[in-house]
N, C-alpha and C positions, 0 to 999 in steps of 0.2 A: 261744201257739197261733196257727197260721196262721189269718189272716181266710177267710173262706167266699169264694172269688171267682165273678163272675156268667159266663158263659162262651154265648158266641156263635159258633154255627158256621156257617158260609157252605157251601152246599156237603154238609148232616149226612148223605144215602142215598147217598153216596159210598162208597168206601172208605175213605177221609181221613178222612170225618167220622164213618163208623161205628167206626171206631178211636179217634177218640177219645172216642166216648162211652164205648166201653168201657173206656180209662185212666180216665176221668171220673167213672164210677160205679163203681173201685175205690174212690172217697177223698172220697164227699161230703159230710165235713167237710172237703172243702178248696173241692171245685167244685160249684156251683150251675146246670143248665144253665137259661141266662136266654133261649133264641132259637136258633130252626132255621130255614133255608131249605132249599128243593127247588126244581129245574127242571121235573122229568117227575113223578118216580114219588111219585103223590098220596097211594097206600094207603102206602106206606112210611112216608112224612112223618107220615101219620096216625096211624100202630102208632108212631111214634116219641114224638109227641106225647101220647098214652095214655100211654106210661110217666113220660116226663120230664115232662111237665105245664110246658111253658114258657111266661114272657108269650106270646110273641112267634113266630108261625110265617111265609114269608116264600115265596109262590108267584109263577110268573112271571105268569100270565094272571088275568082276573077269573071265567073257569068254571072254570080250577080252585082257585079261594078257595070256591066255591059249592059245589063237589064238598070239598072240604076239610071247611068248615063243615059239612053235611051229613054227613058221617060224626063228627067230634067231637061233633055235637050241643049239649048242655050245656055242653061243656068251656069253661077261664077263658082258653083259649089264645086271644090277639089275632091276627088272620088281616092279614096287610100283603100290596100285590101290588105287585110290576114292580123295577125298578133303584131307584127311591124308595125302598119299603117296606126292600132290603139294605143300602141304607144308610142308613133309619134307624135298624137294627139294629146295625150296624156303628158305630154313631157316638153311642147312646144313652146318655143321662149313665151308667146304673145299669150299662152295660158295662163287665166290668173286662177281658177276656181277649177275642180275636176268633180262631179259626181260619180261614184266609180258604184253603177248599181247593174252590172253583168252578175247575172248568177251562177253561181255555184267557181270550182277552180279553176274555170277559162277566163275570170276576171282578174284572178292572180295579178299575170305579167303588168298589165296596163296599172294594174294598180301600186302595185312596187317601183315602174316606172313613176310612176305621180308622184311618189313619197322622194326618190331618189332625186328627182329634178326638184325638190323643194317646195314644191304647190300647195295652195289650200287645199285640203282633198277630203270630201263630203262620203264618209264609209259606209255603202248601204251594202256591200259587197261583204259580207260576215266570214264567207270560208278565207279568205287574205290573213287574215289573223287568223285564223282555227287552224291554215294546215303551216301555215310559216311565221308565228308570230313574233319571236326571237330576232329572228331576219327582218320580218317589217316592221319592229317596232325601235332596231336599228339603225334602218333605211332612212325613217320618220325624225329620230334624233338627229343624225349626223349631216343630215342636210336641213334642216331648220322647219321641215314640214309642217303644216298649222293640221291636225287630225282632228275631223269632227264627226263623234258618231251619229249615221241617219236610223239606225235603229231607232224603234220608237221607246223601248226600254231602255235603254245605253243614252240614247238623248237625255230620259227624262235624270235617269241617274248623274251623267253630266252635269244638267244644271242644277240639281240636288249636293252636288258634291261645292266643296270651296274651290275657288280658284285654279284651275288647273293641279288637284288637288292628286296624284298618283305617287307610285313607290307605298312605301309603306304608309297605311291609309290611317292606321294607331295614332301616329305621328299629327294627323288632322282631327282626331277627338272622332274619325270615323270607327264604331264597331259594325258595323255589316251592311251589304248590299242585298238590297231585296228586290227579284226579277219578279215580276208579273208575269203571268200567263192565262190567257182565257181557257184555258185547256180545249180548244178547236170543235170540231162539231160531234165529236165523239165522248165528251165528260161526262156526260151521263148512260150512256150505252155500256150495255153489258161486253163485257169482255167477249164470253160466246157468240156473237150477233157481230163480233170486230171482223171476224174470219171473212166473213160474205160481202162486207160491205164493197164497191163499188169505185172507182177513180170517181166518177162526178160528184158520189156522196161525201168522200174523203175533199174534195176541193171545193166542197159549199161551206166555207167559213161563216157563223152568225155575225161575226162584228168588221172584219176586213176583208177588201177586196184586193187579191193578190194574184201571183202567176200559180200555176199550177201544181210546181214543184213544192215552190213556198207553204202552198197550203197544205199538202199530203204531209211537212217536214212538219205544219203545225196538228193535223190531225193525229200524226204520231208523237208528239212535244220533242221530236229532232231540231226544233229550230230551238226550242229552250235550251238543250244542249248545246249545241253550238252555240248560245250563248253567254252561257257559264263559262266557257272557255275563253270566248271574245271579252268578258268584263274582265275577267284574270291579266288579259295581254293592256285592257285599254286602261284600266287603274289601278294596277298592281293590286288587286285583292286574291286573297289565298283562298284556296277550296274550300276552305270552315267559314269566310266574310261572304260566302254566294250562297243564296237563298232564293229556293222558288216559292211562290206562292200563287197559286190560282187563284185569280178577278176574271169572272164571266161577264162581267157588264165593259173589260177594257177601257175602263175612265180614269181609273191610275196607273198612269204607265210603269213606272218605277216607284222605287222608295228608298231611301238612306237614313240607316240609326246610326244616331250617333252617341259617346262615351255618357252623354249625359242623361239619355231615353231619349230623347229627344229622333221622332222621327217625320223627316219634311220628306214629300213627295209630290210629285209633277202629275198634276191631272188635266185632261184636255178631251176632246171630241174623237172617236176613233179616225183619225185624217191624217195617214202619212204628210201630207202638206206641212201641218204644225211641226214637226222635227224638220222638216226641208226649210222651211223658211227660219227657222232658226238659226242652223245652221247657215246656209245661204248669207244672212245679214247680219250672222256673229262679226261682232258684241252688240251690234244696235236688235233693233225688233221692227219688223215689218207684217203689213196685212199679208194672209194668209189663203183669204178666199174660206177660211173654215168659220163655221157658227159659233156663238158663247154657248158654255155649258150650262146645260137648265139643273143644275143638281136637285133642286124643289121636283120638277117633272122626273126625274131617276127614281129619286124617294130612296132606296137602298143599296148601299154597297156592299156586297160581299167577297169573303176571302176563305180560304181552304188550304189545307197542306196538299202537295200533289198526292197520287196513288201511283207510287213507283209499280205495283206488281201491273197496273194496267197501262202504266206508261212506262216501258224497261229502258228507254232512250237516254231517258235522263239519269238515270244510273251510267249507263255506257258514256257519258258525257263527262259526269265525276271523274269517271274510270281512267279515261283517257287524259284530262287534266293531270291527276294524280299521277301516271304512269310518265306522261310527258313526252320527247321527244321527236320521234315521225306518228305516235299512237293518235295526235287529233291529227293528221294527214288520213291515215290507215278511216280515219273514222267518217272523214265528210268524203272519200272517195267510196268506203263500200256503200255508205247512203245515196249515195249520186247515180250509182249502177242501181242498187237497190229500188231507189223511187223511179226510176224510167220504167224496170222490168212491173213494177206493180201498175203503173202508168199506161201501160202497153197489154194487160194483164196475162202477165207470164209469171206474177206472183201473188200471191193472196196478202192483202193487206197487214195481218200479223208475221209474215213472215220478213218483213221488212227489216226489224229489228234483230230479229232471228240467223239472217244473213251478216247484217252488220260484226255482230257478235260473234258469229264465226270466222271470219276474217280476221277480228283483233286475236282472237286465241291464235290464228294460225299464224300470224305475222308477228306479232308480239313488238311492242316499241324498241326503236333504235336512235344513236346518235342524231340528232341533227346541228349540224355546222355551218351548210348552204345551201344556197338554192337545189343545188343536184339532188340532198338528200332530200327535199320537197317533194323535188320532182320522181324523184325513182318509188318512195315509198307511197305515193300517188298512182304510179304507173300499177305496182307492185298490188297495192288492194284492189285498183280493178280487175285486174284479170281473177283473183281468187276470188273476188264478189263475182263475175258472171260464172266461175266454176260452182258457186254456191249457189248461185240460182238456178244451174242447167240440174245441178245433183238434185234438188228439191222439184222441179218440175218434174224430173222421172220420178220420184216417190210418189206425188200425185198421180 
């Protein structure tokens, strides 16, 4: 019988992490949840914490531990705050499992914590590899880390690949990795019509439901990007083995060619769950809570090459691979300032990219060695992305 595992999620009033408590509380003989954090939404955390009853809940500020504590009352649940408190979660002897799905570069710490304390640690967290991947995928080695991508692409590639199959991928009879993308709610839309479009139009994804960010990153193919760089870090494939290809129906998540033609790929229901629970009860396989796929009711799958001139993201994506060193830091910090300010509308939807772009030119890549240079050339593109968005709102 499977041991009861302690299960920590970074990230739990997400949709990441409310999916996997829902795998989670299929099977609790298998998972334990041991630890929740939140950023914002305090009632949430709270209604989360009444049901799961865990040690450990993990708030960014100290009013809201006080608003926390205040509502649990009596409860046995330990109230921790700030980047401390995530990763002493993240890194606690009694942790057996970590899902680290904080987005964007405030999931860093806790997560390099996970990899460093040695943990199984479930990656829905993509910028931990894109802006320090060298560093975490050292972290990951040298402490015996088990890394499982919750990407729903990087998963399907995963099980598409041999055996813990990375380094050089020739060596495994692999020639290329092929990313999917739905290209988001804008692939058909004129370029010209991008200008105007709207944050709630940009965050109506046809096939997933996602946070907010996420979806602006997909409506501008920024999360494709980001993850051209994240397959590079998670199975050593070089910038010529990464390939995008547009699936508007998202029923093949990945794909792997290999030396022989041979190409096997992972197809499933659009339901973050199926990668969660994958992962979650790697190597075994567990119910999911998702449907069988009706491929008869599909009827057709189609595929397309991207349109780099209406999506320049993934270009800057290549870019920053190729260039290497702080340039994917440079690159998911000026998209982070980037997607708030169009979020917020201080910036017109195609300028997103437009900002990005100007920040890599202006910072240009540099060494990185450790954490500091993470962190400075992080620090470093924000401030020049909101110089770049104040400069473009006076043009308007």
């Amino acid at each position: 019988m499977t041991r009861q595992q302690n299960l920590t999620i970074l990230g739990a009033t997400g949709s990441i992490g409310l999916s996997t408590l829902d795998v989670a509380a299929r099977h609790p003989q298998r998972f334990r949840i041991f630890a929740l954090s939140a950023n914002e939404r305090i009632d949430a955390l709270s209604d989360l914490c009444m049901l799961h009853q865990p040690r450990y809940a993990v708030v960014a500020h100290g009013v809201q531990a006080d608003a926390l504590r205040a509502r649990l009352n009596s409860s046995t649940t330990e109230i921790l705050v700030g980047t401390q408190g995530l990763a002493q979660i993240a890194a606690h002897p009694e942790t057996d499992c970590v899902m680290a799905a904080i987005v964007g570069a405030a999931g860093l710490a806790p997560t390099l914590a996970a990899a460093r304390a040695g943990k199984k640690l479930l990656l829905a967290n993509k910028e931990a590899l894109v802006m320090a991947g060298p560093i975490f995928m050292q972290a990951v080695r040298a402490h015996g880390a088990t890394l499982l991508p919750i990407d729903s692409e990087h998963n399907a590639i995963f099980q598409c690949l041999p055996s813990f199959a990375c380094g050089n991928l020739v060596e495994h009879g692999v020639r290329r990795v092929l990313l999917t993308a739905s290209g988001g709610p804008f692939r058909d839309v004129p370029r010209e019509r991008l200008q105007d479009v709207t944050p709630d139009e940009a965050c109506a994804h046809p096939n997933w439901v996602m946070g907010r960010k996420i979806s602006v990153d997909s409506a501008t193919m920024m999360n494709k990007a980001l993850e051209i760089i994240e397959a590079h870090w998670l199975f050593g494939a070089t910038r010529e083995q990464i390939q995008v290809v547009v699936h508007p129906q998202s029923v093949v998540h990945s794909m792997v060619e290999y030396a022989d033609g041979s190409v096997i790929a992972q197809l499933g229901n659009p339901d973050m769950r199926t990668p969660i629970a994958h992962a979650l009860a790697y190597p075994d396989r567990v119910e999911a809570g998702v449907g069988s796929l009706d491929l008869a009711r599909i009827g057709t799958l189609d595929f397309a090459p991207p349109d780099l001139d209406r999506f320049p993201a993934l270009g800057l994506g290549y870019r920053a691979l190729a260039e290497g060193g702080t340039s994917p830091a440079t690159l998911n910090a000026a998209n982070e300032v980037a997607v708030t300010a169009f979020l917020e509308r201080r910036l017109p939807f195609l300028a997103i990219t437009a900002v990005i772009e100007a920040v890599m030119n202006a910072l240009g890549p540099r060494p990185l060695t450790a954490l500091d240079d993470v962190l400075g050339a992080d620090a470093a593109a924000r401030r020049q992305a909101e110089l770049q968005v104040d400069a473009m709102q006076v043009k308007a």
